[in-house]
N, C-alpha and C positions, 0 to 999 in steps of 0.2 A: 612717625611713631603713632601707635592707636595705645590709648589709654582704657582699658577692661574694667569696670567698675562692680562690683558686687558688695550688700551691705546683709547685713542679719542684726537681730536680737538679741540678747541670752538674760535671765536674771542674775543681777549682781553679783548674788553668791555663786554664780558658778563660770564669771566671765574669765579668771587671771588660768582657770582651768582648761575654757576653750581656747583663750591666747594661744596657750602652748600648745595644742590640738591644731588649731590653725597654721602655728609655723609648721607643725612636721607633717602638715597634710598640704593645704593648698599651696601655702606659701613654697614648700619645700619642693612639690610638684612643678608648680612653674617656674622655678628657677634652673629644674633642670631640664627644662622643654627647651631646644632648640629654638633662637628666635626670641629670647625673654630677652627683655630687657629691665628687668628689677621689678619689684614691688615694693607698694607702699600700705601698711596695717594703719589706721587712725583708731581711736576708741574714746569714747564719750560716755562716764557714770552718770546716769541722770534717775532719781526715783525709784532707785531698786533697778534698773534696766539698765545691762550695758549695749550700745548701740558700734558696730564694728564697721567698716568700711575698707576695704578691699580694693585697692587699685596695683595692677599687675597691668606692667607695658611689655608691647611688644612692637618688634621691627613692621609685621605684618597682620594682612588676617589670615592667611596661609600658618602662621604660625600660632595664633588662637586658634585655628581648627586643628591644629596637632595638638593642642593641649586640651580642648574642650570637646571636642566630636563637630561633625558635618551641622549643629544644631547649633552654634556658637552661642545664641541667645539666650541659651537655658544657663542656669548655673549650675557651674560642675558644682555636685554636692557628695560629700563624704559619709559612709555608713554609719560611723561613729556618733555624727552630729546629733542623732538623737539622746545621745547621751548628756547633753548640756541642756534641755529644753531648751532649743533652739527654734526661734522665729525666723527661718530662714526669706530672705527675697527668691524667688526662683525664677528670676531672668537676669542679666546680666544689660548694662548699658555701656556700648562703645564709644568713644569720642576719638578723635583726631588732633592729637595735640600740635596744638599752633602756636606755642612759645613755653619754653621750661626756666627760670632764672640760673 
């Protein structure tokens, strides 16, 4: 299983807004990609900044490139997001998960 990682920013006031933005965009996208294997949202209020983190598994990288483009590395990013003043990461980090509890 490879573990997809992507994190962003948003200001506080408008983080519970992109939450919901994030489920029916990213989250809701790779859950319907062939090859997911679930996702995980994290969120951290710190200073006025909410800080998000994005982990979406998959079986394969076959199957991140069905969900991301032949560019896997970038992060898929959604049109909307500029609506939340969003501090986006604009690459993605993969791992290889080697034990889940």
């Amino acid at each position: 299983m490879i573990a997809r990682v992507w994190t962003c920013r948003t200001p506080l006031r408008k983080a519970d807004a992109f939450e919901a933005h994030l489920r029916a965009t990213g989250v809701a996208e790779a859950d319907k990609t062939p090859g997911s294997a679930g996702v995980t949202v994290l969120r951290r209020d710190r200073g006025g900044v909410t800080h998000f983190v994005m982990i979406s598994y998959w079986e394969s990288y076959d199957a991140i490139r069905a969900f991301a483009g032949e560019d896997m590395d970038r992060a898929w990013l959604h049109g909307d997001d500029s609506l939340f003043d969003l501090d986006p990461d604009l690459f993605v980090t993969h791992h290889e998960v080697v034990r889940t509890a």
